[in-house]
C-alpha angles and dihedrals in degrees: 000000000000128000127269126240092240082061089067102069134138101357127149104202137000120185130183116204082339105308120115099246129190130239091255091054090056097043081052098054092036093064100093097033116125123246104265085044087065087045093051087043099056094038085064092047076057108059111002132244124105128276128179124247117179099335094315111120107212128200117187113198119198135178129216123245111251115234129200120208117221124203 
């Protein structure tokens, strides 16, 4: 089972074992995960914070909206 293009949304910065990497490069690697290796995956999209798949170490870097706030 591998992601679709549409999981990968409004991220700032994915890394793997430290490089910058693009949304083509995880949809490639992602193509023979196993399924609760998708789920994991795109719980950390999610939220943010680093998990290990197959002996890629991915770190998921999100920034937080800014609100203003309007009296």
């Amino acid at each position: 089972m591998k992601l679709k293009k549409q999981s990968i949304r409004d991220i700032n910065s994915v890394t793997i074992n430290g490089l910058k990497t693009t949304k083509d490069e995880i949809l490639h690697i992602s193509m023979d995960w196993v399924e609760n290796e998708v789920i994991l995956f795109k719980k950390i999209l999610r939220q943010g914070g680093t998990c290990k798949i197959r002996e890629n170490t991915f770190r998921v870097t999100k920034v937080e909206p800014i609100r203003m706030v309007v009296r």
